[in-house]
Structures are given as C-alpha cells and as structure tokens.
Residue frames as qw, qx, qy, qz and C-alpha x, y, z in Angstrom:
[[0.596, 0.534, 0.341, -0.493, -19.01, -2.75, 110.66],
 [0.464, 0.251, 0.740, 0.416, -19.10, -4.99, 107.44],
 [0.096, 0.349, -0.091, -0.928, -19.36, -2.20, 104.58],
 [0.011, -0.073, -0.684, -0.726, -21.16, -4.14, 102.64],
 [0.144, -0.605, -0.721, 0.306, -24.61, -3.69, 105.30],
 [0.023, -0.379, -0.036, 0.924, -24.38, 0.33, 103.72],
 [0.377, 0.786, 0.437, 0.221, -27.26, 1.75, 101.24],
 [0.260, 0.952, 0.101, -0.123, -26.18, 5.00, 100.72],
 [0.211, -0.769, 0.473, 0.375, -22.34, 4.99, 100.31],
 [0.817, 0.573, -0.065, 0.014, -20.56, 4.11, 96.83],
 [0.776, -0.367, 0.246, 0.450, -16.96, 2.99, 96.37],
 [0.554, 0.810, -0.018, 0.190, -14.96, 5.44, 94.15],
 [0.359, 0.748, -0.550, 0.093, -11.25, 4.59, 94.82],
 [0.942, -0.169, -0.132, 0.260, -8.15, 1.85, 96.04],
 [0.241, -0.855, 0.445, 0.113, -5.27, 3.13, 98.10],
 [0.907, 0.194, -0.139, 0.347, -2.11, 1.04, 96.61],
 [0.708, -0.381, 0.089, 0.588, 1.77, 1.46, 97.74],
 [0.697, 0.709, -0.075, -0.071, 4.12, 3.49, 96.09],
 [0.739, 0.443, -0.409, 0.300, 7.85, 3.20, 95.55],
 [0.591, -0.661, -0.313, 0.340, 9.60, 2.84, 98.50],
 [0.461, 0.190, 0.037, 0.866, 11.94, 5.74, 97.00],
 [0.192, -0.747, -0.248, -0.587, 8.68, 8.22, 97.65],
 [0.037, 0.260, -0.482, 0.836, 8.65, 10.07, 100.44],
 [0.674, -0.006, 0.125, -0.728, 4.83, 9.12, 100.65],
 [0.089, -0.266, 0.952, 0.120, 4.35, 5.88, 100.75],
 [0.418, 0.479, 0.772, 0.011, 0.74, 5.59, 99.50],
 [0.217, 0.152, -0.353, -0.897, -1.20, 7.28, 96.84],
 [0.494, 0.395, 0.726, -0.269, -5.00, 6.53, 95.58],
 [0.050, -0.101, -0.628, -0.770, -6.38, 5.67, 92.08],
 [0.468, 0.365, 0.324, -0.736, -9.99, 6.86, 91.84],
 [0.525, 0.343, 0.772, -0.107, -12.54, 4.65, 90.02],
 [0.204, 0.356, 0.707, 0.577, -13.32, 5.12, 85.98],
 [0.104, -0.592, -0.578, -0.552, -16.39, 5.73, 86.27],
 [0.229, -0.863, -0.295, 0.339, -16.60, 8.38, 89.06],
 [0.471, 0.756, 0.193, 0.411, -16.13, 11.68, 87.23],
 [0.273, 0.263, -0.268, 0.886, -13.16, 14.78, 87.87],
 [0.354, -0.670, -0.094, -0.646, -16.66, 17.00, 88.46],
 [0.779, -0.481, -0.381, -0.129, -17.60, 14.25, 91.71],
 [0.697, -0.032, -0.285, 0.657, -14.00, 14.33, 93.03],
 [0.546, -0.040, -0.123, 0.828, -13.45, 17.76, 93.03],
 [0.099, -0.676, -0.511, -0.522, -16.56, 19.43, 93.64],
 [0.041, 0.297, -0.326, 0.897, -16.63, 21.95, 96.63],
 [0.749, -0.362, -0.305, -0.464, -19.58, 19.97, 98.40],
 [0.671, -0.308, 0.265, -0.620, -20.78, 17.90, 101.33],
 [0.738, 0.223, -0.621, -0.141, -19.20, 14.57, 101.74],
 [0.725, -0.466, 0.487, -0.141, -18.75, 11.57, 104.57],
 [0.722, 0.351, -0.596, 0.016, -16.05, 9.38, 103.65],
 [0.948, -0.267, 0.120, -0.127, -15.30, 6.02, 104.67],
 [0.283, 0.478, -0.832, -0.004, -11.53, 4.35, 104.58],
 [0.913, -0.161, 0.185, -0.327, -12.63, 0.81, 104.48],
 [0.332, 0.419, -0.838, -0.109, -9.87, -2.49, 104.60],
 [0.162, 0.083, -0.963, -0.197, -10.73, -5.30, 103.92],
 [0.316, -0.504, -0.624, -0.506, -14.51, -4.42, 103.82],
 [0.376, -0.621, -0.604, 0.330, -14.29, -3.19, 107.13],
 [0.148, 0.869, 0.109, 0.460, -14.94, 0.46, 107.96],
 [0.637, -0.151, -0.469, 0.593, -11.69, 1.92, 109.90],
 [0.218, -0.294, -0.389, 0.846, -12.29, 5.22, 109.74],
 [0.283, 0.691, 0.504, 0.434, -15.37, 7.93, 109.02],
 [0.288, -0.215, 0.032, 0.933, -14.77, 11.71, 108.01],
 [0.325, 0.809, 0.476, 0.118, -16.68, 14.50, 106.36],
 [0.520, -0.010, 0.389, 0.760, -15.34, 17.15, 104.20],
 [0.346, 0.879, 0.327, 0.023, -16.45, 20.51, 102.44],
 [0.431, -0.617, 0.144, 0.643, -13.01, 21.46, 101.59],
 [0.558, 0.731, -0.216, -0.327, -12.34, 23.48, 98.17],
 [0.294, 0.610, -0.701, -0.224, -11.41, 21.03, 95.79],
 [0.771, 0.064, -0.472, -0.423, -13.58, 18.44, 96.93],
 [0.966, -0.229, 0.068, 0.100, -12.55, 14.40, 98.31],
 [0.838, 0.297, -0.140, 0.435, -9.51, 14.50, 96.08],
 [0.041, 0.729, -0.326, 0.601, -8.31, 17.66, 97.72],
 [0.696, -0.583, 0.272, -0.320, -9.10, 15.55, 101.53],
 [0.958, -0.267, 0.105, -0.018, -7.46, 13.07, 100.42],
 [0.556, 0.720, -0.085, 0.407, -4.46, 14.75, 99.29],
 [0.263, -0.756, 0.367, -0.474, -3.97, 15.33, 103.01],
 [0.898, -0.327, 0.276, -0.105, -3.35, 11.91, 103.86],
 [0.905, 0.008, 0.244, 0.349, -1.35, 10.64, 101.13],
 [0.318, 0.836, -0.100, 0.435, 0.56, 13.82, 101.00],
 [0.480, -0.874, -0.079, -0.024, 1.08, 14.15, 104.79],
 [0.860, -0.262, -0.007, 0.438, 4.52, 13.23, 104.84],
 [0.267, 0.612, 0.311, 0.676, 4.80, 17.04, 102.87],
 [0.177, 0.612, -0.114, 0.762, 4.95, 20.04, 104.79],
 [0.162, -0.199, 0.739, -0.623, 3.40, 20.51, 108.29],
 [0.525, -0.361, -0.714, -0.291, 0.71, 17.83, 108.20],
 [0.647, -0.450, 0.348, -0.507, -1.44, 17.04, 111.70],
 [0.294, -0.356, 0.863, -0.205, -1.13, 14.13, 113.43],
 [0.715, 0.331, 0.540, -0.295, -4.22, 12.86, 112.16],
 [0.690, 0.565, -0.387, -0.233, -3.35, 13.58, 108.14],
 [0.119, 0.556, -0.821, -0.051, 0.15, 12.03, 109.08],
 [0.440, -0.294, 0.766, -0.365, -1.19, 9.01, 111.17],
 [0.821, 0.387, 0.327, -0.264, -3.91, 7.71, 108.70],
 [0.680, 0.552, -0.456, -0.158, -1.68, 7.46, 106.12],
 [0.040, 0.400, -0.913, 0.066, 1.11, 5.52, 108.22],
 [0.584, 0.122, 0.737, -0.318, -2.36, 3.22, 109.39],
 [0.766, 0.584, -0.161, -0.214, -3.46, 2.99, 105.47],
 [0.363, 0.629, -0.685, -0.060, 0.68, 1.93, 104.64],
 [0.246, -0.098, 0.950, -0.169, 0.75, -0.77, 107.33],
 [0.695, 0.205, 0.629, -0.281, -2.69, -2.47, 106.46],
 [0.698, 0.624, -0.251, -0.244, -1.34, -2.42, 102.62],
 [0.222, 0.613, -0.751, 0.108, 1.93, -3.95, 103.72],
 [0.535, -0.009, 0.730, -0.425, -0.42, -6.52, 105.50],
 [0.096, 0.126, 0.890, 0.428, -1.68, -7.43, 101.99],
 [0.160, 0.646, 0.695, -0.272, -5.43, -5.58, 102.94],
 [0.236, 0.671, 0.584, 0.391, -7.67, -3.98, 100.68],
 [0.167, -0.285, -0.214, 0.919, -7.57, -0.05, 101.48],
 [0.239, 0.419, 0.638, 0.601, -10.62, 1.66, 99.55],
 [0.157, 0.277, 0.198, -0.927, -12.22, 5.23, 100.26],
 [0.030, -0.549, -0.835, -0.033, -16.00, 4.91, 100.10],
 [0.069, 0.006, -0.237, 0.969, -18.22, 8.14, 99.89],
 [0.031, -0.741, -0.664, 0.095, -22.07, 9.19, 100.69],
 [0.055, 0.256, 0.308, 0.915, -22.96, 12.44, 98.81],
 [0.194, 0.616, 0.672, -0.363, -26.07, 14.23, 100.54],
 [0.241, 0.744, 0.539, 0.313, -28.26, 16.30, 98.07],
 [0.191, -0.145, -0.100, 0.966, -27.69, 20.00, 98.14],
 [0.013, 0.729, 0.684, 0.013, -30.68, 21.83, 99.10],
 [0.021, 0.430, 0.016, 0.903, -31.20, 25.70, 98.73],
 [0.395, -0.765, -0.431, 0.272, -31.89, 27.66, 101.78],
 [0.202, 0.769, -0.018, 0.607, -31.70, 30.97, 102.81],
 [0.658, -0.258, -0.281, 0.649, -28.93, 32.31, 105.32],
 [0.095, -0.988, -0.081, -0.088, -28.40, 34.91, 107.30],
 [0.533, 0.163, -0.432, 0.709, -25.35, 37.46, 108.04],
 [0.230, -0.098, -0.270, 0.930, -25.05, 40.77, 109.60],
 [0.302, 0.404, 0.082, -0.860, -27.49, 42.99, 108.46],
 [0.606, 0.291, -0.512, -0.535, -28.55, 40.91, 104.48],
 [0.764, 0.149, 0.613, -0.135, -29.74, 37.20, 104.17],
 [0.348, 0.459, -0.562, -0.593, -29.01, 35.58, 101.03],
 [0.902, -0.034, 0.216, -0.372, -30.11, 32.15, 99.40],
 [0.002, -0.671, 0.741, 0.021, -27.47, 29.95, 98.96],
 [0.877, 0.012, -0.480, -0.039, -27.44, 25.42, 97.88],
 [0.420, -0.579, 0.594, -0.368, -26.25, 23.69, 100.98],
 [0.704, 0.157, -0.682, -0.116, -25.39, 20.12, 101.75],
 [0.666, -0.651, 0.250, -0.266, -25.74, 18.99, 105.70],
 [0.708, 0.163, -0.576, 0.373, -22.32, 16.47, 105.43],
 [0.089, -0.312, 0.699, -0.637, -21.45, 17.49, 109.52],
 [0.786, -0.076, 0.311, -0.528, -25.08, 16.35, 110.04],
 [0.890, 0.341, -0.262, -0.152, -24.89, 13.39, 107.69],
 [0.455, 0.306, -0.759, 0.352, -21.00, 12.37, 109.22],
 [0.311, -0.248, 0.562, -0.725, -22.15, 13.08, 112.84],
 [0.880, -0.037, 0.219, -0.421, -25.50, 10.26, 112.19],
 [0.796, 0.377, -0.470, 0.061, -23.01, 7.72, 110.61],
 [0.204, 0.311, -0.780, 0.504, -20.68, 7.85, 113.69],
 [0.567, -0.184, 0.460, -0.658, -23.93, 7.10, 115.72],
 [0.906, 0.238, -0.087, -0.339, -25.06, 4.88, 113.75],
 [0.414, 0.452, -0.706, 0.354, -21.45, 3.10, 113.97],
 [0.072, -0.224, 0.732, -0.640, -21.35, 3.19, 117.70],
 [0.786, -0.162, 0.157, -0.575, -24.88, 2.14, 118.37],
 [0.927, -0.031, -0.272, -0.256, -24.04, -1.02, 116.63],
 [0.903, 0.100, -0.325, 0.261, -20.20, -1.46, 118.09],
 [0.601, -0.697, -0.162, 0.355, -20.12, 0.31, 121.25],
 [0.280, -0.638, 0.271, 0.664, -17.44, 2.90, 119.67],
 [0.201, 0.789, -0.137, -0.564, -16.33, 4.74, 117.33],
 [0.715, 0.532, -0.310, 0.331, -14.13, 3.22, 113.99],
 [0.698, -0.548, 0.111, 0.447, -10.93, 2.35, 115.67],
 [0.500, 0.258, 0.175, 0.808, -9.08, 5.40, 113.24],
 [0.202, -0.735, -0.188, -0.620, -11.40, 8.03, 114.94],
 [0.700, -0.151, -0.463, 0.523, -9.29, 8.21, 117.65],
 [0.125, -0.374, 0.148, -0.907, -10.82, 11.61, 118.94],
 [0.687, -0.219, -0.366, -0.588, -14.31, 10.18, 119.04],
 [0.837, -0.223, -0.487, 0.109, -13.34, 7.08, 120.78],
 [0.620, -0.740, 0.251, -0.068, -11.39, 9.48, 123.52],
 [0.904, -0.296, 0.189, 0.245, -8.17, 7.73, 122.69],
 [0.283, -0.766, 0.418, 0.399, -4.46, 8.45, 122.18],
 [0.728, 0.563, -0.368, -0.134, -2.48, 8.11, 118.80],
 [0.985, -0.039, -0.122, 0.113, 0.00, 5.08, 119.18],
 [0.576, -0.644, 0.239, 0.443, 3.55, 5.48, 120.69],
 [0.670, 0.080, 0.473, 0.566, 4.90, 4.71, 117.32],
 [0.339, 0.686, 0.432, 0.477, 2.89, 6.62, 115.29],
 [0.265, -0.958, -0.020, 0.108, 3.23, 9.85, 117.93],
 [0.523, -0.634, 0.300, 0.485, 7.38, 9.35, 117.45],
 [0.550, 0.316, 0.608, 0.478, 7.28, 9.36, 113.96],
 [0.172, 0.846, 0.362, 0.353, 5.10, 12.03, 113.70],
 [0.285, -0.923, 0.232, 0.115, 7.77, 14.54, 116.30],
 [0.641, -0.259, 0.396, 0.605, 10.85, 13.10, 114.31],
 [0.343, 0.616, 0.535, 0.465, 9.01, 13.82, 110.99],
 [0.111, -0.947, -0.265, -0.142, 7.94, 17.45, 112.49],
 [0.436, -0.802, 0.126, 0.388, 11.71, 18.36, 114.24],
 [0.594, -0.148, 0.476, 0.632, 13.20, 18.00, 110.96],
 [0.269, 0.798, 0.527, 0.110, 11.48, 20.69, 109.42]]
C-alpha cells in the first residue's frame, strides 16, 4: 500500500545509518516541526515504517514515553535482551537503508476521549485513546486491499522470521 493513498497519518521522522563502529546500526531523526510534547506523550498511537513510500510494517503503542520511547526499541535492540521482533525490524530497516531506500516512521494520533472506567469496587473517569482499535482497523484495512498483512507483521501474516535474521538474533542472545 502506496502511503501516499493515507488521510489520517502524518510523517514525523527518517531512519538514516549510523557508523558502522555502533553497535546499532540505525538511529532516527524526528521532524522540526513535530514537537518533544508529540513524541513523548504517554498516548495512543499506530505507527507506520514506510520505505520507499511503501508501508512495511504497522504497530500501535501506549508505552510511557510515547513513539520515541517505541522506537527506542528498534534502534536500540541490539542493547540488552531485545525480542525478536525489536531486533528483526531494525536488521529489516538496516538492509533497506543499505539498499539506498527511504526508511520513514509515519504516525496517526486518535483523539483522547474521557470515559469512565471501572475497577473492583470504585469507577473513575479517566481520557482514553482507542490506538488497539485504531491499529487493529488499519491492519484490515491493509489486508482487505492486499490480501495480507505488511510483509514486517510477520505474526499477522502467520509467518516465520527469516533464517538469517532468526541466527543473528540466537548469536546476538548467547552472547549475553
């Protein structure tokens, strides 16, 4: 899916290389004009990694500390005990940069709405954002038009991480 067929998502960064001396071998610069607050709010978010305008892979997020904190799990992964998935997306980000393609993280903010929740015994009223709902109709919306998932949502689509990327990620993980 051609990103540029989206209304509701905004581009607000560009994955780029870094030295090959890093232990990480990408990092992302976030756009000017998208503010610390946006980044690193504690909210509701679907993000997109899109190369070369295409969308490879979509997520959603409500971790403390925002996108920049999610994405701190990719181009960190190579850093303590990542998952396969943190580790893998970055090595699939490093190759399609070393291919010369565009890498760019794309996000769709839903509105936070006040509602009132229940626990145990009290109920309180609390802002919400629906981002599981909001990722969960994007991956439909995906698949309706192209029979599957993003080919980086290798849960979704039912399919195994590559040979490569699986030995990488149990050398990376026995040398801990």
């Amino acid at each position: 899916m051609i990103i540029s067929k989206l209304k509701y998502a905004k581009e607000i960064g560009t994955f780029y290389l870094t030295k090959d001396s890093d232990l990480n071998k990408i990092n992302i610069k976030y756009h000017k004009n998208i503010s610390t607050k946006d980044l690193t709010e504690q909210r509701g978010h679907v993000y997109l990694i899109v190369s070369d305008n295409e969308i490879k892979k979509i997520g959603g997020t409500r971790a403390k500390g925002g996108i920049r904190a999610t994405m701190r799990f990719y181009v960190k992964s190579k850093q303590g005990g990542p998952s396969i998935r943190s580790f893998g997306i970055q090595i699939l980000i490093e190759n399609e940069l070393k291919n010369k393609k565009e890498v760019k993280l794309w996000l769709i903010s839903n509105p936070r709405v006040r509602t009132k929740i229940y626990g145990l015994a009290t109920s309180d009223v609390v802002k919400i954002a629906a981002f599981k709902e909001s990722e969960n109709l994007c991956k439909r919306e995906y698949k309706k038009i192209n029979k599957r998932y993003p080919p980086w949502n290798y849960q979704e689509n039912k399919e195994k991480w590559p040979d490569d990327i699986k030995k990488r990620y149990r050398d990376m993980m026995k040398d801990r």
